[in-house]
Legacy VTK file of the C-alpha trace (Angstrom):
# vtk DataFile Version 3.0
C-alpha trace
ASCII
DATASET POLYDATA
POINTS 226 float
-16.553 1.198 0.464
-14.373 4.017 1.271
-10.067 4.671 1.152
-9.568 5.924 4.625
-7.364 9.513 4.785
-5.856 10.491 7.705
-7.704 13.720 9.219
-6.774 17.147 8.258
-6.714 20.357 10.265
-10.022 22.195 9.791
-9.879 25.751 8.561
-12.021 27.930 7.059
-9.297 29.199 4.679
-10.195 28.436 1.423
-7.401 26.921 0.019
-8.337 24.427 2.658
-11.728 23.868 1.803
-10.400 23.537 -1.788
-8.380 20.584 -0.669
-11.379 19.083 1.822
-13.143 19.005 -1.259
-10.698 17.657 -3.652
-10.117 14.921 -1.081
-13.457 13.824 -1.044
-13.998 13.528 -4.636
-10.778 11.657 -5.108
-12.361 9.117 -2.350
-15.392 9.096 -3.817
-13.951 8.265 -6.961
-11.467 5.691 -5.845
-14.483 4.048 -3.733
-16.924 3.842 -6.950
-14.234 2.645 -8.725
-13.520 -0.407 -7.022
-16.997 -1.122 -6.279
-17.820 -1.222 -9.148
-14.731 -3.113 -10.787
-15.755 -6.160 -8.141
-19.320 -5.577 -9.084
-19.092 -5.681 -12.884
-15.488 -6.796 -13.271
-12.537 -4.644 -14.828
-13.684 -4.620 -18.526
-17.072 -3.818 -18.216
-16.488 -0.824 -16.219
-15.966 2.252 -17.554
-14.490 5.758 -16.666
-17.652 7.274 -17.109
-19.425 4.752 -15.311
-17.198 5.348 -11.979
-17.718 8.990 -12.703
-21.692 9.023 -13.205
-21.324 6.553 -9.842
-19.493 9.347 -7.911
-21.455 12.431 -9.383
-18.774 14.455 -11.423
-17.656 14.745 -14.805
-15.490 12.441 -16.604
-13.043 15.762 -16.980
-12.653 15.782 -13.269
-12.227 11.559 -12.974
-8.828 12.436 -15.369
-7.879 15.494 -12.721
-7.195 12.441 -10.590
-6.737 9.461 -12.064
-5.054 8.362 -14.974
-7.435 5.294 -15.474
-9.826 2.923 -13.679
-6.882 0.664 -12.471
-5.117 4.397 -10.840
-8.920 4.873 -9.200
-9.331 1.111 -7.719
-6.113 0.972 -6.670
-5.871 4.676 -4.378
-6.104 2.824 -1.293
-2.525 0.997 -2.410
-0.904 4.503 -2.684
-2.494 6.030 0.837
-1.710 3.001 2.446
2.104 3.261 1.200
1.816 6.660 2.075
1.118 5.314 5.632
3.982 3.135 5.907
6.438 5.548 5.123
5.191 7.989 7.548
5.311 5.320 10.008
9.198 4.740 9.239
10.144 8.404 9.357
8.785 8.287 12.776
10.587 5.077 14.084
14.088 5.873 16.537
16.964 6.522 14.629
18.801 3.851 16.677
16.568 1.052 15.196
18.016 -1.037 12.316
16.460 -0.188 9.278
14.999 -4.045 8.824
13.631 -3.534 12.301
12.633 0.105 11.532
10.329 -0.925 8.603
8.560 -3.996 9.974
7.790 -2.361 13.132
6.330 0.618 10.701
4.146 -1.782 8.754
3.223 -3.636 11.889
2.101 -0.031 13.402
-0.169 0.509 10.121
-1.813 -3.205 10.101
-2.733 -2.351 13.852
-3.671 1.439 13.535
-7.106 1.781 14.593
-7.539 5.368 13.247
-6.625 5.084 10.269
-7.223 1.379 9.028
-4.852 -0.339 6.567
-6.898 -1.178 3.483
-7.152 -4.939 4.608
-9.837 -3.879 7.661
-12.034 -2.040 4.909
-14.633 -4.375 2.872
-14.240 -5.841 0.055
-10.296 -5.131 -0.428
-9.380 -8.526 -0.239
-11.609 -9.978 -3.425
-9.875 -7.174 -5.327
-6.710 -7.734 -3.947
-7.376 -11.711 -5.115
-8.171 -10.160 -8.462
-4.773 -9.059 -9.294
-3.769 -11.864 -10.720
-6.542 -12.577 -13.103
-6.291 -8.690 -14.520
-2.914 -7.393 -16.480
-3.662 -4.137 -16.200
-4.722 -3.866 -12.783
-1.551 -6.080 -11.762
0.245 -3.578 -13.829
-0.764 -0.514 -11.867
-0.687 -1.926 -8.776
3.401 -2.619 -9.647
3.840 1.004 -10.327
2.296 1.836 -7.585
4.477 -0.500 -5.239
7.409 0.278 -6.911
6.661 4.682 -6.146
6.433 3.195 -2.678
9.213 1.671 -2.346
11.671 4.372 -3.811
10.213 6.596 -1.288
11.114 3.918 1.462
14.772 3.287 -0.115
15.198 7.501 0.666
13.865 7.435 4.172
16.107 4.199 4.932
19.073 6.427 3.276
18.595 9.019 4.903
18.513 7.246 8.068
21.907 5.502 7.479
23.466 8.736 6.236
24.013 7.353 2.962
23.228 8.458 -0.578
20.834 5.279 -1.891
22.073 6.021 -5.034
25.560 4.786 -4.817
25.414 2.238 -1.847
23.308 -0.670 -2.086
22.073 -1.144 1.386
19.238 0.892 1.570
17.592 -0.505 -1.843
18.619 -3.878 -0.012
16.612 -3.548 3.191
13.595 -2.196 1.125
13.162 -4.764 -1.135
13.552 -7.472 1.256
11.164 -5.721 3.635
9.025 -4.789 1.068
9.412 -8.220 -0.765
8.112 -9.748 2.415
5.034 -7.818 3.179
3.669 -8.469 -0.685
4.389 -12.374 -0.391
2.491 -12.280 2.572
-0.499 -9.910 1.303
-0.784 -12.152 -1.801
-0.831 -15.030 0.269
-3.737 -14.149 2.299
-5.530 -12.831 -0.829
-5.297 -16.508 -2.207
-6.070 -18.107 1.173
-9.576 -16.428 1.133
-10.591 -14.215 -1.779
-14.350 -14.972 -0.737
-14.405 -13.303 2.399
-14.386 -9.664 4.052
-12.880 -10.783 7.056
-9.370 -11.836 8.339
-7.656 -8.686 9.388
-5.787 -10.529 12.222
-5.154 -13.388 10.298
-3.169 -11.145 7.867
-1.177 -9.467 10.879
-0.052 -12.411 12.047
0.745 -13.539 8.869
3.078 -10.762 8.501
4.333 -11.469 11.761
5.320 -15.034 10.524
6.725 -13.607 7.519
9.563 -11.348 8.629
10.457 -13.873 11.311
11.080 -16.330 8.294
13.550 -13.871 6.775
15.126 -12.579 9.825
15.686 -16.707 10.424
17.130 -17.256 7.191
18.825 -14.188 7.283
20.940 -15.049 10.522
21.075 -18.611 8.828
23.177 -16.838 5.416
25.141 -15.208 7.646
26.154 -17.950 9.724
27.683 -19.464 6.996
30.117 -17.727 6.236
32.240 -20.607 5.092
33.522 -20.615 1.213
32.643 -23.772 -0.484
35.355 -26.036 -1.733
LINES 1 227
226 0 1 2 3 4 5 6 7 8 9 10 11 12 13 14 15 16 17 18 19 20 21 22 23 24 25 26 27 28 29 30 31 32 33 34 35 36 37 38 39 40 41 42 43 44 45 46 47 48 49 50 51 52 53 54 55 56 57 58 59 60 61 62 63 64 65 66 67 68 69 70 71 72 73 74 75 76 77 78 79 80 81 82 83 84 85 86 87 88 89 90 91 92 93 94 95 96 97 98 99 100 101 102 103 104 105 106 107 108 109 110 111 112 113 114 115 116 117 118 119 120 121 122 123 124 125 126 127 128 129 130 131 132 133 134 135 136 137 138 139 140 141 142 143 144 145 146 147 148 149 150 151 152 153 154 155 156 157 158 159 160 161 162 163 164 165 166 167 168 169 170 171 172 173 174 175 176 177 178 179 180 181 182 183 184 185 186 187 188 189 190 191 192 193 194 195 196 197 198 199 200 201 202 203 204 205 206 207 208 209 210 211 212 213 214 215 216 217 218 219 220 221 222 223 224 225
């Protein structure tokens, strides 16, 4: 099980095989650590374990991680990561609703660099959220780091300071809101199994057309009550 990264330039420099290398510890790490989490379950596994599992020293798991949870959970960050990328790149002319579904649609359908769902296993830990505090815990941070990144991009893109008008944090935590429903959905629907990629997709799908349709709805009624 490995946390896909998106390719980097090769060099010879060495600051750049500093960073090759860096990267591939961190994803070694990250991989032992969920493997190992789904193998032995969250409080039998240890930070030495996932070290000894990745051949380094527990000094260098803490250069990365914070914890076990941090190290399971890497592929939650790149894949974040990926969405925003994705949403810097969409047209400025796009609404920003529009802007960041079509973003995480382009990320559940990117072939080079899969979403976490396509990789094996990430579903059972996904699943596994709910049964662990602590892993539920850092996945929330995690989410949340992503999403204040995505509140600045949508700012940005409405010429607007997100800290002072309320439509940025708005569109992001509707957007947002609807992709996790939809992940922890499919998580439920079949913790047992590897497979489903396009099952989740179109669950997405299904998703943001039920808030776009409830959105118009809200604002069709526009009526005060008596």
């Amino acid at each position: 099980m490995t946390a896909t990264q998106p390719p980097e330039p090769l060099s010879d420099a060495p600051e750049d095989r500093r960073r090759r290398r860096a990267r591939r510890t961190r994803t070694a790490l990250a991989a032992a650590a969920s493997e190992l989490i789904l193998e032995r379950g969250l409080a039998e596994t240890t930070v030495e374990a996932i070290a000894d599992r990745a051949d380094v020293t527990r000094r260098t798991f803490s250069r990365h991680f914070t914890g076990k949870e941090d190290a399971a959970l890497d592929f939650v960050r790149a894949d974040g990561d990926r969405i925003n990328a994705l949403l810097r790149e969409r047209p400025p002319q796009e609404p920003p609703l529009l802007a960041y579904r079509r973003a995480v649609r382009a990320w559940l359908a990117d072939r080079d660099s899969p979403a976490w769902h396509a990789r094996p296993a990430m579903r059972r830990l996904l699943a596994l959220l709910e049964r662990e505090p602590t892993l539920f815990a850092a996945y929330e941070r995690i989410r949340v780091d992503a999403q204040e990144e995505s509140t600045r991009i949508i700012a940005a893109r409405l010429g607007t300071d997100g800290l002072r008008d309320l439509r940025p944090a708005v569109v992001v935590d509707a957007a947002a809101g609807v992709l996790v429903a939809a992940l922890r959905l499919w998580a439920r629907g079949g913790a047992d199994h590897d497979t489903g990629a396009a099952d989740l997709a179109a669950l997405v799908e299904r998703a943001y057309d039920a808030l776009t349709t409830e959105a118009a709805s809200a604002a069709a009624d526009r009526t005060p009550e008596k």
